[in-house]
C-alpha positions as CSV (number, residue, x, y, z in Angstrom):
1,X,-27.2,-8.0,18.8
2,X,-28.5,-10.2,15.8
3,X,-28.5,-6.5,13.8
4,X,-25.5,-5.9,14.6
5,X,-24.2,-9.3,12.9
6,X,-26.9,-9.0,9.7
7,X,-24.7,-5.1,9.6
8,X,-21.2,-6.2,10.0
9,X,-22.4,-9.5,7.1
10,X,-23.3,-6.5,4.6
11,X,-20.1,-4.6,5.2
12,X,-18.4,-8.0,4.4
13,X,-20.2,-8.7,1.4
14,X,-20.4,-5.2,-0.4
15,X,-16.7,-4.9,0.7
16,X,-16.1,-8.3,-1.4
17,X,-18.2,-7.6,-4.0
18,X,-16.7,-4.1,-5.1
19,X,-13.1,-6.2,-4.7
20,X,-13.8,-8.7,-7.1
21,X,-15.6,-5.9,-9.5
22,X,-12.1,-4.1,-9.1
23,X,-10.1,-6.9,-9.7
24,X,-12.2,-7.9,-12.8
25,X,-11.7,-5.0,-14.6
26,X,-7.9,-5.1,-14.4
27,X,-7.6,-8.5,-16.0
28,X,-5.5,-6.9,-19.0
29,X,-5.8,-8.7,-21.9
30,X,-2.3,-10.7,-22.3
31,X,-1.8,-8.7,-25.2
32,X,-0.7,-5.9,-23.0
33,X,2.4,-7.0,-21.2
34,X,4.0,-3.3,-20.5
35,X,1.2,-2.8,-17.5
36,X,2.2,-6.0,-15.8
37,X,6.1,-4.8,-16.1
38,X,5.3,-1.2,-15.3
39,X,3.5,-2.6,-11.8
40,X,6.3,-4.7,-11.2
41,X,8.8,-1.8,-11.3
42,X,6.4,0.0,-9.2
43,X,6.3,-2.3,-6.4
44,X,10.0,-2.9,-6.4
45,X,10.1,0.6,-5.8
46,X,7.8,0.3,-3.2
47,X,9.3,-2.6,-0.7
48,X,11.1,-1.3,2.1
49,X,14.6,-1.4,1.0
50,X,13.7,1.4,-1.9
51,X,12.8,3.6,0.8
52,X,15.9,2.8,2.4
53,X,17.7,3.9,-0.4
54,X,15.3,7.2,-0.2
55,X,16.5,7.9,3.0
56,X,20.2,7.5,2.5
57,X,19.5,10.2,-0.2
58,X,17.6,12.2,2.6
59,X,20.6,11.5,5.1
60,X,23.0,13.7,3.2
61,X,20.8,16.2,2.8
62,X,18.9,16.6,6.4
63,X,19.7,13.8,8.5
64,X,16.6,14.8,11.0
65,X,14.5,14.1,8.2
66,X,16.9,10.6,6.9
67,X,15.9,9.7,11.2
68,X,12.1,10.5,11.2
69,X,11.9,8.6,7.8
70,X,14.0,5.7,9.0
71,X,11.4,6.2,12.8
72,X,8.0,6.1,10.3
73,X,9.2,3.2,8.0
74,X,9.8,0.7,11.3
75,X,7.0,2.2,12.9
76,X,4.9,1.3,10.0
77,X,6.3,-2.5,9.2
78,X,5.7,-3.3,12.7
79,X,1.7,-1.9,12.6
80,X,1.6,-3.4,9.4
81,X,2.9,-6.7,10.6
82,X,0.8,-6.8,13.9
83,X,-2.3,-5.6,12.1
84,X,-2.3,-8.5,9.9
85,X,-1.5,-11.3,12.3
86,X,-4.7,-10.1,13.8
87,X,-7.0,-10.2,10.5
88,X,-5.4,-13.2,8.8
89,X,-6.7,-12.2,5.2
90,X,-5.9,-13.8,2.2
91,X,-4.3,-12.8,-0.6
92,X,-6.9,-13.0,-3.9
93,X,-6.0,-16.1,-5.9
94,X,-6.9,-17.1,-9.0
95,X,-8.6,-13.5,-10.0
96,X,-6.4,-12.5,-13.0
97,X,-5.6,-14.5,-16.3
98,X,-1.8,-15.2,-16.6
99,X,0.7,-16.0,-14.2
100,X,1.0,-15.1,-11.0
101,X,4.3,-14.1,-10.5
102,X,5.1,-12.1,-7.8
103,X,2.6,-13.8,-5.4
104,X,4.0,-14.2,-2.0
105,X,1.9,-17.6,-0.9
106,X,1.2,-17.9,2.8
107,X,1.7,-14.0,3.5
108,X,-1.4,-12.4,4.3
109,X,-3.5,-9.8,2.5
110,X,-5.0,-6.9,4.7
111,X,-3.7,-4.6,5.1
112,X,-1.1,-3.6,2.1
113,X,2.1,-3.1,3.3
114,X,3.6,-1.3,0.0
115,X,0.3,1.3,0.2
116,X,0.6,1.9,3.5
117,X,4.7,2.6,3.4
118,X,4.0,4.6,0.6
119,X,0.9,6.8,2.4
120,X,3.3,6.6,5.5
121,X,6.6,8.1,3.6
122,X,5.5,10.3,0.7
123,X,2.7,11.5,3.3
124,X,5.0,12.4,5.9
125,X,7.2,14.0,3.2
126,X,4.5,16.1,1.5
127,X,3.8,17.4,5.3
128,X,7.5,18.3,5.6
129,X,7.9,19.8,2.6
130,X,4.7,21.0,1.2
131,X,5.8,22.1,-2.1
132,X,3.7,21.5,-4.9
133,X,6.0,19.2,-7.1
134,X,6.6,17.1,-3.7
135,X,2.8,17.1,-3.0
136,X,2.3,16.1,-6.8
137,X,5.0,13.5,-6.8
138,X,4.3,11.9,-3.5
139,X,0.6,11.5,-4.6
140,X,1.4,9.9,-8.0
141,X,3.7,7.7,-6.1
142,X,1.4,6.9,-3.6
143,X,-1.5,6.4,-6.2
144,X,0.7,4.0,-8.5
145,X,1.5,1.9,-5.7
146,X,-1.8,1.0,-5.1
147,X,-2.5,0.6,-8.9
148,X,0.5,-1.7,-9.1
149,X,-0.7,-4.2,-5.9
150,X,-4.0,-4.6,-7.8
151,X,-2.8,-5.0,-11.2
152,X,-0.8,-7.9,-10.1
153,X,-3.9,-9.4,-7.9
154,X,-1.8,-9.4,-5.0
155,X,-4.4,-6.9,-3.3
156,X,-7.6,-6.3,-2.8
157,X,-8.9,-3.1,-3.2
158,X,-10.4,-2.7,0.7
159,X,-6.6,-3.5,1.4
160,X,-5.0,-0.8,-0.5
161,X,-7.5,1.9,1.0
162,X,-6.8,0.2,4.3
163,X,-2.9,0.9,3.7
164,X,-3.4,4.4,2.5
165,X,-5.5,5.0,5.8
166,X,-3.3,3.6,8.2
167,X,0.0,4.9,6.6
168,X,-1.7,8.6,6.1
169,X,-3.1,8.2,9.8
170,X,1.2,7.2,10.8
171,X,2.5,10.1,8.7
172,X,0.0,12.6,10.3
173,X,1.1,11.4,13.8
174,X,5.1,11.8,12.8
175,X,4.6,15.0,11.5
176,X,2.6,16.2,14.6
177,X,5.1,14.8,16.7
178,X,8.3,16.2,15.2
């Protein structure tokens, strides 16, 4: 058993040293303002009410895809919700220079809600659709999201892969399901 504990205290301590090397090297100089304001677009995009919005544009289009989407996204806040009542992890603090606007004090860390809606959604919608622009799009989304969380130090980087895993692992089961 003692291995098992001297195992589980590496995986800790790797995990947090490759998060603080990650969020190091996106302290942006303050001379470069336009990353912090693109990541801030990029996570309003990615709260839940811009997926709303996504699927009221589905809903006139295919309204069994505006449902499955509307299904996933619930599905995914409640996972997402329950999942970090149980790990408790804060958010980093004091890991980039500037302010900290945006921080959400007293919400918890792991895993990322915004990457794992946007693995859940744009991953259930490159299933569906499988065209290449929609496979292309959804990834850039997907892959900016994650940029965004860490750019702003509101993530670290074991909780963005976290999200894409558990939102890739929900849009896999929707799609298998519908």
């Amino acid at each position: 058993m003692q291995w098992l504990r001297l195992m589980r205290l590496r995986v800790v301590t790797t995990t947090a040293a490759a998060d603080q090397h990650v969020l190091a090297l996106l302290a942006v100089p303050p001379g470069q303002p336009w990353t912090l304001r693109a990541a801030h677009i990029l996570t309003e995009l990615g709260k839940t009410p811009g997926y709303l919005y996504l699927v009221l544009g589905f809903a006139v289009v295919d309204a069994g895809l505006a449902l499955a989407l509307t299904l996933l996204l619930v599905l995914s806040e409640l996972v997402n919700a329950a999942i970090k009542h149980l790990v408790r992890r804060s958010r980093p603090l004091d890991c980039l220079s500037g302010p900290r606007a945006g921080l959400i004090e007293g919400r918890y860390s792991f895993p990322s809600c915004h990457a794992q809606n946007a693995a859940a959604i744009w991953g259930y919608l490159i299933l569906t659709v499988g065209s290449l622009p929609a496979i292309l799009g959804g990834l850039a989304f997907i892959l900016a999201v994650g940029w965004a969380r860490l750019r702003l130090g509101e993530h670290y980087l074991s909780d963005i892969i976290a999200g894409w895993i558990i939102g890739a692992a929900l849009a896999s089961l929707a799609h298998l399901m519908v």
